[in-house]
C-alpha positions in Angstrom: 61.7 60.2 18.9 63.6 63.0 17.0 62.2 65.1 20.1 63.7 62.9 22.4 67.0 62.6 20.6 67.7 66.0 20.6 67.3 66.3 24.0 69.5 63.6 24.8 72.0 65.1 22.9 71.8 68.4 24.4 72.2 66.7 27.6 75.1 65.3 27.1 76.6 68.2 25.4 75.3 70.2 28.7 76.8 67.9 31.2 79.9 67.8 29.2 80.5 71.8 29.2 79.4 71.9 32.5 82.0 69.4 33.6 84.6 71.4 31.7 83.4 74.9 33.0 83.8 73.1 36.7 87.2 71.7 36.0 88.4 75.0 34.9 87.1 77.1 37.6 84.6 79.0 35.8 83.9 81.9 38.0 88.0 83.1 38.1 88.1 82.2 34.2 85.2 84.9 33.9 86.8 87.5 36.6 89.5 87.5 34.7 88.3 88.4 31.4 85.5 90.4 32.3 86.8 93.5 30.4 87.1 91.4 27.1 83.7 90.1 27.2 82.2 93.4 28.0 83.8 95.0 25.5 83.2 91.9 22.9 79.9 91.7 23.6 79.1 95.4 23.9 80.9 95.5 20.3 78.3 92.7 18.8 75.7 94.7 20.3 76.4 97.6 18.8 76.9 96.1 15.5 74.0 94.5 15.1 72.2 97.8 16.4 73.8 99.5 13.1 72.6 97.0 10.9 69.3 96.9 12.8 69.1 101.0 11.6 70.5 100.5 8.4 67.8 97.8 7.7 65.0 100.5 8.9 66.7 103.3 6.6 66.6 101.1 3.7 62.8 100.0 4.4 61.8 103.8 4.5 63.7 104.6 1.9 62.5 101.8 -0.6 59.0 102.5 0.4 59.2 106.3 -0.8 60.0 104.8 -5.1 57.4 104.8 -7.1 56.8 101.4 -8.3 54.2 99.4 -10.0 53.2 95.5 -11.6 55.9 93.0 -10.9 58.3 95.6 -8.9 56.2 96.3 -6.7 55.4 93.1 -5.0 59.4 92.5 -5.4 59.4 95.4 -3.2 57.0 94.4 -0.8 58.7 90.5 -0.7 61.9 92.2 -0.5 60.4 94.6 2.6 59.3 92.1 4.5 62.2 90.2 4.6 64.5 93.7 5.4 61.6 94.2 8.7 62.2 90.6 9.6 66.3 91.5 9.6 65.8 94.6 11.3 63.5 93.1 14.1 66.0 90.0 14.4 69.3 92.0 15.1 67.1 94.7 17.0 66.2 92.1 19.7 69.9 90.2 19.7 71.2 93.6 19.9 69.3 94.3 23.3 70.3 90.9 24.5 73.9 91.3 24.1 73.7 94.8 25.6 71.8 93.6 28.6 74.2 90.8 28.8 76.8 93.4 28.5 75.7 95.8 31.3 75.1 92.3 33.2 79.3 91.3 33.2 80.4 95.2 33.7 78.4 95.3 37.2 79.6 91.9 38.1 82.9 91.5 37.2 83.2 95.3 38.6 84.4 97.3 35.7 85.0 101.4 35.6 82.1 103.2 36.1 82.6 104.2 32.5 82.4 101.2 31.4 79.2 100.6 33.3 77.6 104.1 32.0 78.4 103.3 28.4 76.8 99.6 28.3 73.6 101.3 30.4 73.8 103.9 27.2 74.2 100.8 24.5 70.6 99.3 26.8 68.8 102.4 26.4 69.8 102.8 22.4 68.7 99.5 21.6 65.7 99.8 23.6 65.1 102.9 21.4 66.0 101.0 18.1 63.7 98.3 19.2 60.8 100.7 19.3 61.7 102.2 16.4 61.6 99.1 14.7 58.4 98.1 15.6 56.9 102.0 13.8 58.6 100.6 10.5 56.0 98.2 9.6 53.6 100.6 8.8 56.3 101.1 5.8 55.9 97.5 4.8 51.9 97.6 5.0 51.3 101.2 4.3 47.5 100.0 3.4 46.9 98.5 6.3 44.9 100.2 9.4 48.2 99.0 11.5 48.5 100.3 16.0 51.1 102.4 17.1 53.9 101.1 18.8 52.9 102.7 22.0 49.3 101.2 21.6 48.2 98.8 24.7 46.6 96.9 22.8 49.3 97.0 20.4 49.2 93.2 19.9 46.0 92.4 19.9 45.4 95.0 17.1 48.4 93.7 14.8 47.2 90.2 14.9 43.7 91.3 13.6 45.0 93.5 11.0 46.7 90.4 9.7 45.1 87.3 7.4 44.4 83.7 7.8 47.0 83.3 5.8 49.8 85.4 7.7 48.4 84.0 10.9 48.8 80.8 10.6 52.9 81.7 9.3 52.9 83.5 13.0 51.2 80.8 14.9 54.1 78.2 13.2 56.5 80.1 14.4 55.3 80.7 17.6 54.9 77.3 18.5 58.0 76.2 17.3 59.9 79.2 19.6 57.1 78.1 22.9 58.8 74.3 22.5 62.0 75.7 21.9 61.8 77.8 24.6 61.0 75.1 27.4 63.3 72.5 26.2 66.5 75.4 26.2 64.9 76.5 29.8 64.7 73.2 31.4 68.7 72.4 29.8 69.8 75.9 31.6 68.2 74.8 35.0 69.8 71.6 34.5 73.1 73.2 33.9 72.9 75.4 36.9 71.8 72.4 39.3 75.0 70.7 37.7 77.1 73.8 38.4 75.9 74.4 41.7 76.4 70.7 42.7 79.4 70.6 41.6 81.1 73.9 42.5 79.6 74.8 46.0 78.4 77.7 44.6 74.6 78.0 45.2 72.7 79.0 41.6 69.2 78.4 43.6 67.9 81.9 42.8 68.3 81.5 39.2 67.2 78.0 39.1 63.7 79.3 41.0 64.0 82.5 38.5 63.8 79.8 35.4 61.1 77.8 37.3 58.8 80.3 37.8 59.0 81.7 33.9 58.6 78.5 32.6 55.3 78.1 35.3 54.4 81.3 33.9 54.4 80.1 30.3 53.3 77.3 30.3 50.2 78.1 32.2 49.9 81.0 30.2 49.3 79.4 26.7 47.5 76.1 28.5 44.9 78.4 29.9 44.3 80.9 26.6 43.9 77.4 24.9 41.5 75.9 26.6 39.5 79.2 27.1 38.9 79.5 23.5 
């Protein structure tokens, strides 16, 4: 029922936006202030890259002291918790710069413009990988795959514990449902929008219909083979 409630309410918070976005004529509103958002955005991305690097320096740099009994596993709670940081505003970081690029092409910006968010993509695609390496810093006992490993996730998951496992499988699960539920509000949003506007979102709406295929018969079929 809570499910259900929540999706209720994000539907009528959905259709309410949408109705708002229509009535203000969405696609000038964003022409307009295409420069702002690129540079906004470009500025959160970059940001959160910083603090995504100055999580990792202060990871490798805790993990050089020489500590022992009761600080030590301070240090390794307080390591984990730094990696999980790191990894958060790494990702969000590559979001907002995707997004960023996204709007500069679009709403036609200078070419410098464009170059610099294509720069801020390729950084935090570097920082990304970089953050991934790191955890070796926080498990420097365990037989842990490079970054560039193909099996790379395979690997990780079996160099982990019941107990760890079942932390990632929680949270897994919880982002899978999540996942679905915000995908099927955006297609919802665009059949709104394109109803509404006369401007077709059919591409995206297929885009969003084929990942969520994808994933769903994804984790149905890995769950049923095992």
């Amino acid at each position: 029922m809570k499910t259900i409630g929540k999706m209720l309410v994000g539907a009528m918070i959905g259709f309410f936006a949408t109705y708002t976005l229509l009535a203000s004529d969405f696609e000038k509103t964003m022409e307009s202030i295409g420069l702002e958002m690129t540079v906004v955005l470009g500025g959160v991305s970059f940001f959160l890259g910083l603090l995504c690097i100055m999580n990792i320096w202060q990871i490798k740099k805790k993990a050089t002291a020489s500590l022992t009994g009761e600080e030590e596993d301070l240090r390794d709670e307080w390591q984990y918790k730094k990696y999980s940081d790191a990894t958060l505003a790494g990702n969000s970081s590559l979001i907002f710069a995707i997004s960023t690029l996204g709007i500069a092409l679009v709403t036609k910006q200078s070419l410098a413009l464009i170059i610099g968010a294509l720069l801020l993509v390729i950084t935090t695609l570097i920082c990304n990988t970089a953050g991934l390496s790191v955890i070796k810093f926080v498990y420097p006992d365990r037989n842990l795959p490079e970054a560039s490993d193909k099996n790379y996730a395979k690997k990780l998951l079996a160099a982990t514990d019941e107990g760890e496992r079942h932390v990632m499988l929680e949270g897994l699960y919880s982002a899978y449902n999540s996942t679905n539920i915000l995908l099927i509000g955006a297609m919802g949003l665009f059949i709104i929008y394109s109803v509404g506007s006369g401007n077709s979102q059919l591409f995206a709406i297929l885009v969003i219909a084929i990942v969520l295929v994808t994933v769903n018969t994804q984790y149905m079929f890995k769950v049923r083979s095992k």
